[in-house]
Structure formats: structure tokens, C-alpha cells
N, C-alpha and C positions, 0 to 999 in steps of 0.2 A: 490744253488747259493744265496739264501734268507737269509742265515746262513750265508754266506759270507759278503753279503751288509751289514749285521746289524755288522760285525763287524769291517768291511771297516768302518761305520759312527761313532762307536764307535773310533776309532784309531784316524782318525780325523776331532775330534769334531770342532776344531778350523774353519778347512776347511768349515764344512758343518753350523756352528753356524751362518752366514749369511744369506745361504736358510731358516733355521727354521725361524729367526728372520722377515724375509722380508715375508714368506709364511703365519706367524702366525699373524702378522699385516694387510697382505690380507685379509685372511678368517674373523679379526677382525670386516673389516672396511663391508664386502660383508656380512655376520651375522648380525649387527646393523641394514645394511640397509633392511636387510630380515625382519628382529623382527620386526623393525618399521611400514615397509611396512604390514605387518600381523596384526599390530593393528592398522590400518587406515581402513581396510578392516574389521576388524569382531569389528568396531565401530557401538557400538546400542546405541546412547544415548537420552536421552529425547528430541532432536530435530528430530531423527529421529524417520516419521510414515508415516500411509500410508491415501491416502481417497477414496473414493466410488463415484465415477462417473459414471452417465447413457450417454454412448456416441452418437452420432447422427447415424442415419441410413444414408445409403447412396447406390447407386445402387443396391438399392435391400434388401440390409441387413437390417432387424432388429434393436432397439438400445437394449442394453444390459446394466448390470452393471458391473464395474470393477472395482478393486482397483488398485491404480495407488501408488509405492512406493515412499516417495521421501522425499528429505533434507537439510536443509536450513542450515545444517555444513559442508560446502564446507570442502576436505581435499583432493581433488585432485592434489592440489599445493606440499602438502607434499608429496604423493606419486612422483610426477614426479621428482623433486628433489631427491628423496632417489635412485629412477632409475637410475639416472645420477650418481648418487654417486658411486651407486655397479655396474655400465657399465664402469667407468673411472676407479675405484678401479680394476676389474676384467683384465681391458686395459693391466695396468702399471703391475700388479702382473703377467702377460705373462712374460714380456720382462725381470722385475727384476729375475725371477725364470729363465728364458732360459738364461740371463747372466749367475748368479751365477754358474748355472749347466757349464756349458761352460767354464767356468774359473777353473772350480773344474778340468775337465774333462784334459783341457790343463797344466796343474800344477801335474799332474800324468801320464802323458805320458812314464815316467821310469817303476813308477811301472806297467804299464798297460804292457809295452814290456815286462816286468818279468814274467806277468802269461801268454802271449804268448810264450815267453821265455819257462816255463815250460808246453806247452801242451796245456793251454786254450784256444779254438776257435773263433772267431768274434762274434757269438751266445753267448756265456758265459757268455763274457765282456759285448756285449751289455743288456741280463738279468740284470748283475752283478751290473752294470750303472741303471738301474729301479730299482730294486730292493732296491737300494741307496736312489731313488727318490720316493721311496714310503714309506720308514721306515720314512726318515724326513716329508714329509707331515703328514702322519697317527699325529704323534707325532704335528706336526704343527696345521693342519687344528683343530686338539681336543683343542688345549689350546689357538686359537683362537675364536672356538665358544663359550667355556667359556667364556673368557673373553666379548665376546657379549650380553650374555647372562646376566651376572652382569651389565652391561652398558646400556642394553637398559632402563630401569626403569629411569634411569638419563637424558638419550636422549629424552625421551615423557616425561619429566616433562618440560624440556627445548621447547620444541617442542608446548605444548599444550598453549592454548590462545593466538597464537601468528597469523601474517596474512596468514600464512601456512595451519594453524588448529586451528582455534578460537573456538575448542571444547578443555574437556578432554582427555586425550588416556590414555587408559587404555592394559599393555600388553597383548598380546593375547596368544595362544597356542606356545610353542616354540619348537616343536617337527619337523614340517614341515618345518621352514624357519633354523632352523639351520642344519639339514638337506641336505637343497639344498644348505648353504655354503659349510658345510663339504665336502659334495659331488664335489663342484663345487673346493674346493681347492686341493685336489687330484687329479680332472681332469685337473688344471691348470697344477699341478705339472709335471705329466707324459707330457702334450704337451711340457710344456719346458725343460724336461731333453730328450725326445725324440732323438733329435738334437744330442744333448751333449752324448746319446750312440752310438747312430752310427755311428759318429767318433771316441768314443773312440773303436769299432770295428774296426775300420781302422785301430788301432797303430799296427804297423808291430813289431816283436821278436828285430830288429833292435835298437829299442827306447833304450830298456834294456841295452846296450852299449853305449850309449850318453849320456857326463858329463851335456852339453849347452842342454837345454828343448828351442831349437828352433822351430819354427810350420812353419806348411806347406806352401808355398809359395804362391798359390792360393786356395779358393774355391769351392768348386761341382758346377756342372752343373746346378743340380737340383735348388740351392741355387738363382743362380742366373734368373734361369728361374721364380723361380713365386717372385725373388724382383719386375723384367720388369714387370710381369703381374698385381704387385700390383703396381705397379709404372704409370702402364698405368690405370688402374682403378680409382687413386686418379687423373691422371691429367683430362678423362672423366667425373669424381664429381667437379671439378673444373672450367670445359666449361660450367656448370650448374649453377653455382651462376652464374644467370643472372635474369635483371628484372620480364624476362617471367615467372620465376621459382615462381614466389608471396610465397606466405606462406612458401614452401620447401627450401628457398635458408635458410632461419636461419637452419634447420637441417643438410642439407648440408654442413652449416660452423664447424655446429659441432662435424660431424663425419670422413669430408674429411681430418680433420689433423690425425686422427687414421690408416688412411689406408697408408696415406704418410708418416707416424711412421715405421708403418710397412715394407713397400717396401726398404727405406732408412737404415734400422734396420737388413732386408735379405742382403742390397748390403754393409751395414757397412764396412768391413775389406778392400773390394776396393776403398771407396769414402773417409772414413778418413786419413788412408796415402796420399793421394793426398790433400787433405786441410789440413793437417797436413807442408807438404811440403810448404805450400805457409803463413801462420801461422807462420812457424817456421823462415823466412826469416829475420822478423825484430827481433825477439829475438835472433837467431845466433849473428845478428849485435852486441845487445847490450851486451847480456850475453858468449857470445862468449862460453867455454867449457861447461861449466854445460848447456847452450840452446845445444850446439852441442849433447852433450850427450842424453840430454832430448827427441831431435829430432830422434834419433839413433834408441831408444829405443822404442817409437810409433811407428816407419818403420818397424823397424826391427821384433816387437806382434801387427801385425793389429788386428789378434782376439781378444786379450788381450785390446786393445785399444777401441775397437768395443762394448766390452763387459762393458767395463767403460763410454762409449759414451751413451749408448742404454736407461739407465735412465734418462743422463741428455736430452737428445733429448728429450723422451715420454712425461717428464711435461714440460720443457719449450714451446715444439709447440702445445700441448692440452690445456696447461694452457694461453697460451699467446694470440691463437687463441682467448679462450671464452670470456680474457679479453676484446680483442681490439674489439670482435664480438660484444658483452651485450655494450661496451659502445657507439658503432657506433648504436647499436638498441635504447639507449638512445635519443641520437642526432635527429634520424628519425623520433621517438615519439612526439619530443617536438615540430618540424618542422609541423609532420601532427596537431598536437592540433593549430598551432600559424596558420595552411592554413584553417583549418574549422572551426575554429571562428570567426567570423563576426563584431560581438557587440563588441563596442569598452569596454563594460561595465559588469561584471561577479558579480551578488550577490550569495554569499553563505549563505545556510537557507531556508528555508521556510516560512518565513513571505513577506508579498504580498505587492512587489514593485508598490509604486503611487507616485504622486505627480507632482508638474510643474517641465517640464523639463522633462521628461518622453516620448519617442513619442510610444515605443511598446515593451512589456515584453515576452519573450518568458519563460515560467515557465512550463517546460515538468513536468508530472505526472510520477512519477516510481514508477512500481509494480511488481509482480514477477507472473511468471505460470510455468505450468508443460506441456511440451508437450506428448503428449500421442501415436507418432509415434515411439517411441522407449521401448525397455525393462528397460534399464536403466534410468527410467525417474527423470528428478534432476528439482529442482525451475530453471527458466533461468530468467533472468534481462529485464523488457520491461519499454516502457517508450511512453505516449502518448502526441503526438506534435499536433501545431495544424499549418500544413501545411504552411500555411499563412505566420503565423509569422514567423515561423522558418526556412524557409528556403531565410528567409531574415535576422536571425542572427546567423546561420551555411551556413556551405559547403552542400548540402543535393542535390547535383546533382544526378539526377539520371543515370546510366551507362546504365539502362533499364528500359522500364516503364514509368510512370508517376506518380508523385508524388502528383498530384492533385485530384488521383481519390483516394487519404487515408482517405475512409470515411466511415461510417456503418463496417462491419467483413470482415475488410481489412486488409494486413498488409506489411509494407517496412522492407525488410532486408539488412544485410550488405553483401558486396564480399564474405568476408569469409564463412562466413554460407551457402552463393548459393553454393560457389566452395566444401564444406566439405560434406554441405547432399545431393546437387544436385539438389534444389529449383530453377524453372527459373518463371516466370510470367506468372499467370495465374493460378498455382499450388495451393494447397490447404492446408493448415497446422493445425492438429485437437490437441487440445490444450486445457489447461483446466484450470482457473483461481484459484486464491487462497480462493473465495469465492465457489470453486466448479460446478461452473456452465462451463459447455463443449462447445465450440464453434470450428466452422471451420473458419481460416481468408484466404481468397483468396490475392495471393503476387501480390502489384501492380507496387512497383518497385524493384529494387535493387541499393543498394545506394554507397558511398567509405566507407571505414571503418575509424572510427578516434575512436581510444581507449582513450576514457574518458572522449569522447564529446558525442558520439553516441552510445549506445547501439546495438546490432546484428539486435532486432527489435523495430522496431515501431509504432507501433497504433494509429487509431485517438482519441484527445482530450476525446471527450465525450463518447468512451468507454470506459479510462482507469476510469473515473469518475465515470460511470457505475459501476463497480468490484473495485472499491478503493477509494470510496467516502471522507476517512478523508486523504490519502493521500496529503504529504504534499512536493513540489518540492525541492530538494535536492540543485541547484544552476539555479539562471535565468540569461538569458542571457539580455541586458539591451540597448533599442537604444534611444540615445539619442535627443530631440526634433533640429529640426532644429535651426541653431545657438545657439546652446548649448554647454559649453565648456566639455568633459566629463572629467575633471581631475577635476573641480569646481562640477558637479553633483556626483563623489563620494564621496564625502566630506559629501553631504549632505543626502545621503543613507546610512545606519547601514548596516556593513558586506559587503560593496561593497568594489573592488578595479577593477585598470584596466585590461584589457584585456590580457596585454604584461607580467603585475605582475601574474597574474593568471595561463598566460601557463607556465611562468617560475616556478614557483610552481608546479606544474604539471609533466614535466618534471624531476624536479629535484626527484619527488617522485617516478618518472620511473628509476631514476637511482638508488637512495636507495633499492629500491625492487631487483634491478640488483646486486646489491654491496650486498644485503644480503643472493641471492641465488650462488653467487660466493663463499662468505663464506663456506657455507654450500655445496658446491661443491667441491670448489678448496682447502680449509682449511684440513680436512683428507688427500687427494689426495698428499699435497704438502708435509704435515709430513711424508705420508708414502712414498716419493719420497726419501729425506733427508736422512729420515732412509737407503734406500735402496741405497742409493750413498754413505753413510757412511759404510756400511758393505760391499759393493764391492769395496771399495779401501781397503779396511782395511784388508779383506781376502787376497787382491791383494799384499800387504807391508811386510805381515805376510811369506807371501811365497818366498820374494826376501832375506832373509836372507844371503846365499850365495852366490848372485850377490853383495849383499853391500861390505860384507868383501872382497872378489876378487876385487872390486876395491880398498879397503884401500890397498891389497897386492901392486896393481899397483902405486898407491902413493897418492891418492885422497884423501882428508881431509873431516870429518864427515860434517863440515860445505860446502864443494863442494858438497857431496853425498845428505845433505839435499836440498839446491838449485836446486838439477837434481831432483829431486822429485817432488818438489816444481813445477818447469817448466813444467816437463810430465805431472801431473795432471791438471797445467793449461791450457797448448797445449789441453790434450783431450776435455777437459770443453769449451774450446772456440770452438772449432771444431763444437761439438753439439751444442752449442747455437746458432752459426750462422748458422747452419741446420737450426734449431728451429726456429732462427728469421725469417728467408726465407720464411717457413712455415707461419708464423703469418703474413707477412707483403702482400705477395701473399692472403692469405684467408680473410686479413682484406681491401684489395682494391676491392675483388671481393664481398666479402658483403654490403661493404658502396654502391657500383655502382648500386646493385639489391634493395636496401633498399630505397633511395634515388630518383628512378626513377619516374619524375614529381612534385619533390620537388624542390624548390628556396630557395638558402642562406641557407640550413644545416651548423651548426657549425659540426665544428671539433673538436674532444675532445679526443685526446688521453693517457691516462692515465698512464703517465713516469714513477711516484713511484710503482704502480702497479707494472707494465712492470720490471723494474727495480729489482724491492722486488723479483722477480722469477727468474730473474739473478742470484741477490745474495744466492738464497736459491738453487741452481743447486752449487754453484762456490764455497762456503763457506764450506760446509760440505765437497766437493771433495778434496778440500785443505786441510784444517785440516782432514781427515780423513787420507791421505795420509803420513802427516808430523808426524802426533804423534806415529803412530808407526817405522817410520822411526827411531825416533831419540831415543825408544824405544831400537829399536836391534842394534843401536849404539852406547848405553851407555854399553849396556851385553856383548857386543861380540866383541872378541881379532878378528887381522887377521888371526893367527894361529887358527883360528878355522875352516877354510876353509879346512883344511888338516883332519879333523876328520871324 
């Protein structure tokens, strides 16, 4: 049967040129991120090293020396992104592969009654079908990891010195990560031709007699039993973007449109002729034949239709989600910075605010240490306040605690941190300065978090002075004397501006950062969508040869048959986009409401061209992918050719 598939893909190539092109692009984009990921991980560069601290005894124990690893080249940023990258890439390369296959599968329904026809078993076919799916990935998944392989060198040059990895990368081993693409684009492959054999095990001897390649009227059981169970899963991910959820609901947002992909994706061939139906309504009106037709023919190949829906779905409500998600976490950001700053007044620098008109400087000390309660111990960012003041020109409520007693080997942390390691008051945290000296801080409060106001933790004043003697405060916060105008006092401060300019700066830098891990997310992701909605209409057009001409028989003019083209391709595109929007519009009200909670006057920023730009890049390719070959096999082919 081996011998069979490879000649089956040989024969046609045409057919199968889609799979390799969408599957080789996969393993492409899943390889990069591998390599990459491998040289983030087996970076040794001159900032990383290790030191030798004697740690304190405590119930009993001993103190001892240890070396404590650690590294002031953050590139944790890079990995998580690269993650995101080969989770989304891996997403979409499901669905494009299980279309494809599927499409192939429903477009040989003749030849498949033939080898029923002559003797071959449901087993055979179904082999016959893997077998298929394994000679185009083998072939795939290799001249994807190539090409990764060539690429990554390009990608870590791009990558290095940047706010991701403000180190070098240098590439690393590429044996293991291409590997686990390779690997992983074969096992993609088999899941989604899966499907696509075991139907084409179904085709009864009967096919073999049938001119019209019509498809079944409903369904499996099966099919439709785990869409409901994935369907009920993303809407239980869904009752959870809720405030309660704190940190989890951004994850949430970002996986719950995948599962919703999925479920919608299992029920595809029931749920788009029904929004096809309703869709098609005002185009009947307007377009009258060529919409009727157009409509016909959606109704009539829900699989077919399902199968040209299922990409544009995947990026539009994965892409559209993360947009509206990142830009509603923008908003949130700028809200928490503009509610925990106090002082009407923000110097940047470290040169030490005086002068009349001045009534009190909050000027935190930032330093860095290693906490020594973990294996993987990294620099972490502290910052010593001095109570007093500061929490007369921040938000610095404590949720627990007291923040009065931050004083001597104490320390304040923030929500996250409690809720991540599990730190409640009273707890102990053994930690070690960058001067090397070991200390234990007892937590005396725990605080709100505000990213970029407040650090995780904080220290008293005259410790961090203690271990960071030249340290010089990064921005102070500035209150101004009674009767004092503060818009006349920044004038007369170097590097000052006000409070309102400062968050807004801030913010906006939250969104830059946002805007440039969407690139780096959604940028490959959307290409290799494009791609993959370009070769699945195109295989799709390639194969209607016979239905075009049969209409010229009937009297239909190239330029009707291209407008019926035209419209189906739009029909299905719109169909999944407003899936897709549903998706986005659902997951981005339920983030804003969890994000948002006990914030006043969040703006609203929804970002139209964004939004928009992924419309078009779902709609544009579908369209033209559809039309060019249309007008292709209608410039070549007579009606009489129908009789051939």
C-alpha cells in the first residue's frame, strides 16, 4: 500500500502541492522557533556567572557555602514569544493540514469507489490515505527544517540587542530542535489526514458510478460529539475571564479562542451552511444568478466549504483575540500607572531634586539580588522606599500587612509574587545581594501591583543604601510645596514633566512593547495563514474544471462563472470571519471586565486597522486565490471538453 501512496502523490502532484507547501511552511515557522529557542537556552555569555555565598543557618542548620547561578541577560522574553510563536504555528498547521487532507480526500471519492470497485477494503484505502500522508510530510517536514535551519542565523542576528535579548545569540546545537520539528510535522500530518482516511474508508464501490462528486449529507456522530465537548470546554474557559481569575484570565484569553477554533472547526459543515443561508440573503437580492449559484454551491459542499472556512476562522479569531486582548492590557496598564501615582510631579534621572517649592522627594534606590529559594536563581529588580514618603506619592496600600513596619530585614511585596510563590506575611525570603552578602527579609506587607511604578519588592531605604551605596534613583516622584503651581515647578526642575505626561508615556511604551510582540507573533502566523488559504482555494478551482465547462454547456458566460466564484469564495470568507469576530468580540469584553476591575475611566482603544488588516489578509488572498485560477481553466478549455 506504501508503493501505492507514493504513486498516488506522484499522479497528483497538483492535488497534493498544497499539503507539502502549507506543511513545509509549518515545520518552517515550528524549526525557527525551536533553533531559536535552543540558543536562548545554551547562552553562556560573559554576563552570565555564578557567586559563592555563605547562607544563614536557620532551625538548626548549619550555614554553608554555595554557588548561586545567575544573569543579568534576561532572554526570557525571547523564549516566551518563540513559544507562542511554535504553539500558534503548530495551531493553524492542524487545521490547514486536516483541510487540505480533506479536500483531497472529497475530490477522489470516484477514484476511491474504483479500488473498492476492484476488491480493495476500507483498511487499504484507509492505509492508502496515510500512506499518502506520510510520503508528503517525510518530503515536507525535511525541506522545512532546512530551510530553518538556514534562517535561524538571520533570526538571532535580528533578535540579539534587542528588548527581548539585549545579549548576543549565538546558534546552538541543531540536531535536537530540528528534530522535534521534524518530528512534530509528521505527527501533525498523520492527525490531520487521520480524519480525511477514514472517510475515505467509507466510500462505498457505488462512488465509482457517480458522474456529480456530491458528499454526504450529514456528519458522523463521533464528529459531532467531541465539537459539543469542545464547544462546552471553551465556553467553561469563558465563564473564567473573570476578575477573580487575576493573572490567569490574560492566558485564558489567549488560549480559549483555540479551543473555540476547534469545536466550531468539528461542527464546521453544520454551522456554515446555516450562516451561509442567512449571508447569502442580501447577495441573492443583489447579485441575483451568479449569488444564487454561489449560494448553491456552499449548501450543496458543506465539507468543501468547511474546509475553505477552517483557516480563515483559525487566524482571524486567534489573531483578532490577541489583538483586541494586548490592546485592552494596554489601556489597563496605563489606568493602573495613572491610579498609583500620586505626585503630581515625575523627575527622570538621578540627580537630586531640591529647591523652593519642593515639599517632599520620593527618590527609591534600585538594585538588584538573587533570591537563593530557587534552582533557577536570576538577578530580580528591588527598589528601597522610604515608607513615609512614598506612600504619600504612590498607591502603596497594603492588601495585608503593614507597611510601617518596612524597616531593618524586611520586605513588601507585590500580589503577584504572593499569589506565584505563595509568600503570605510573616514568611521569610533568603536572598542575596549583588554585593554578596546573604540576608533573610521577613514580608511585612503585600502590596497592588503597578508595572512600572512599583517593583515585586521593596525594601527599606537605608538597606538598599546599605548593598548599593552609589546607586542612583532611576525617576522620583516630586510633591509639590503648598501653594505651588506644579506645572510653574516643572519648568523649573531639569528632566521633570508632569504626572499625566509621564503615565501617558508609559503607557504608550506598554503598547509599543505590545505591538512588537504581536509582530513577532502574529507576523509569520498571518503569512503562513495567507499561504494556506491561497493553496486551499486554489487546489479547490483546480479541481472544478468540469463543473465550469458543464456550466458553459448550460449557457453561463466565463464572466458569470467568474462572478459565481467570486461570491462563493466571498460567502465562505465572510461566514468565518464573522465566526471569528464573535470569537474576538466575546473574548475581548470578557478580558477588558477582568482587567479593568477597580479601575475608573479606562480608555477604550480599539485598534480598527489592526482588526481590519486581518480581515483583509483572510478575504484578499481567498479571493484572488479563487479567481485566478478560475479564469485560468477558462481561457484553456472548450465546452466540448466536458465530453472527454
Amino acid at each position: 500500500m506504501f508503493f501505492l501512496s507514493r504513486q498516488t502523490v506522484s499522479r497528483h502532484r497538483s492535488l497534493y502541492a498544497g499539503s507539502f507547501v502549507a506543511l513545509a511552511v509549518g515545520v518552517f515557522l515550528l524549526g525557527l522557533a525551536a533553533t531559536a529557542t535552543a540558543a536562548t537556552i545554551a547562552y553562556r555569555g560573559p554576563a552570565a556567572s555564578a557567586i559563592t555565598v555563605t547562607t544563614l543557618g536557620g532551625d538548626g542548620a548549619a550555614p554553608q557555602q554555595i554557588r548561586v547561578p545567575f544573569s543579568d541577560a534576561d532572554v526570557s522574553g525571547l523564549q516566551v514569544v518563540l513559544n507562542m510563536v511554535g504553539t500558534i504555528s503548530g495551531f493553524i498547521t492542524i487545521f490547514v493540514i486536516a483541510s487540505t487532507f480533506a479536500f483531497a480526500v472529497a475530490s477522489r471519492r470516484r477514484e476511491l469507489g474504483l479500488l473498492r470497485l476492484t476488491g480493495a477494503t476500507p483498511r487499504q484505502i484507509r492505509r492508502m490515505v496515510l500512506g499518502e500522508a506520510l510520503v508528503v510530510a517525510l518530503a515536507a517536514s525535511l525541506t522545512g527544517a532546512l530551510a530553518a535551519q538556514l534562517a535561524t542565523p538571520l533570526l538571532l542576528a535580528k533578535a540579539s540587542y534587542t528588548e527581548l535579548a539585549p545579549v548576543k545569540l549565538e546558534p546552538a546545537s541543531p540536531w535536537v530542535p530540528l528534530a522535534i520539528a521534524v518530528g512534530a510535522g509528521l505527527l501533525v500530518a498523520m492527525l490531520g489526514a487521520r480524519s480525511a482516511a477514514r472517510r475515505a474508508g467509507r466510500v462505498g464501490p457505488i462512488d465509482a458510478l457517480r458522474e456529480a462528486a456530491l458528499e454526504p449529507p450529514r456528519i458522523g456522530l463521533v464528529r459531532i460529539i467531541f465539537g459539543l465537548l469542545f464547544m462546552g470546554g471553551a465556553v467553561t474557559m469563558l465563564t473564567l475571564i473573570r476578575p477573580s481569575s487575576g493573572d490567569g484570565a490574560v492566558p485564558l484569553a489567549m488560549f480559549t479562542p483555540m479551543v473555540m477554533v476547534i469545536a466550531l472547526t468539528l461542527l464546521a459543515p453544520l454551522v456554515v451552511p446555516v450562516l451561509g443561508r442567512l449571508w447569502a440573503l442580501p447577495l441573492v437580492a443583489w447579485t441575483r444568478v451568479s449569488g444564487r449559484l454561489a449560494r448553491s454551491n456552499v449548501l450543496a459542499a458543506p465539507r468543501r466549504s468547511a474546509s475553505l472556512a477552517a483557516p480563515i476562522l483559525a487566524i482571524s479569531a486567534v489573531a483578532g483575540s490577541m489583538v483586541l486582548s494586548l490592546s485592552f492590557a494596554a489601556d489597563s496598564a496605563g489606568a493602573t500607572i495613572r491610579d498609583a501615582v500620586r505626585a503630581p510631579i515625575v523627575v527622570t534621572g538621578g540627580a537630586p531634586v531640591t529647591g523652593p517649592g519642593v515639599k517632599a522627594v520620593d527618590a527609591g534606590v534600585p538594585l538588584q539580588m538573587v533570591r537563593i529559594d530557587r534552582d533557577d536563581a536570576e538577578l530580580e529588580d528591588v527598589e528601597g522606599i522610604d515608607p513615609a514618603i512614598a506612600t504619600q506619592t504612590r498607591d502603596l496600600t497594603p492588601l495585608s500587612g503593614d507597611l510601617s513596619r518596612l524597616t531593618g530585614n524586611t520586605v513588601a511585596i507585590g500580589k503577584e509574587m504572593s499569589g506565584f510563590e505563595g509568600y503570605r506575611v510573616g514568611d521569610e525570603i533568603p536572598l542575596v545581594f549583588v554585593d554578596r552578602a546573604p540576608v533573610k527579609l521577613r514580608v511585612v506587607a503585600i502590596v497592588k501591583d503597578a508595572f512600572g511604578v512599583n517593583p515585586s519588592l521593596l525594601i527599606p531605604l537605608e538597606l538598599a543604601r546599605k548593598h548599593a551605596p552609589t546607586a542612583e534613583p532611576q525617576r522620583q516622584f516630586v510633591l509639590p510645596a503648598d501653594g505651588v503651581d506644579p506645572a510653574t515647578l516643572v519648568k523649573q526642575l531639569p528632566n521633570a514633566q508632569l504626572a499625566a505626561s509621564w503615565e501617558a508615556d508609559q503607557a504608550d511604551g506598554v503598547r509599543k512593547g505590545n505591538q512588537l510582540g504581536l509582530i513577532l507573533l502574529l507576523g509569520p502566523a498571518g503569512l503562513y495563514s495567507a499561504i494556506a488559504i491561497a493553496n486551499t482555494l486554489l487546489i479547490g478551482s483546480l479541481q472544478r474544471r468540469h463543473e465550469f465547462i458543464t456550466s458553459r454547456l448550460l449557457g453561463a458566460t466565463p464572466a458569470q462563472i467568474r462572478r459565481m466564484v467570486l461570491w462563493e469564495s466571498s460567502l465562505v470568507g465572510a461566514v468565518a470571519l464573522s465566526l471569528g469576530t464573535a470569537i474576538t468580540v466575546t473574548v475581548g469584553i470578557l478580558i477588558r471586565r477582568a482587567m479593568n476591575a477597580g479601575l475608573a475611566d479606562v480608555p477604550f482603544t480599539v485598534p480598527w486597522g489592526v482588526l481590519l488588516g486581518i480581515g483583509g489578509l483572510c478575504l484578499i488572498p481567498a479571493v484572488g486565490s479563487a479567481l485566478a485560477p478560475t479564469t485560468y481553466i477558462l481561457r484553456r478549455s472548450q465546452p466540448a471538453a466536458v465530453l472527454e
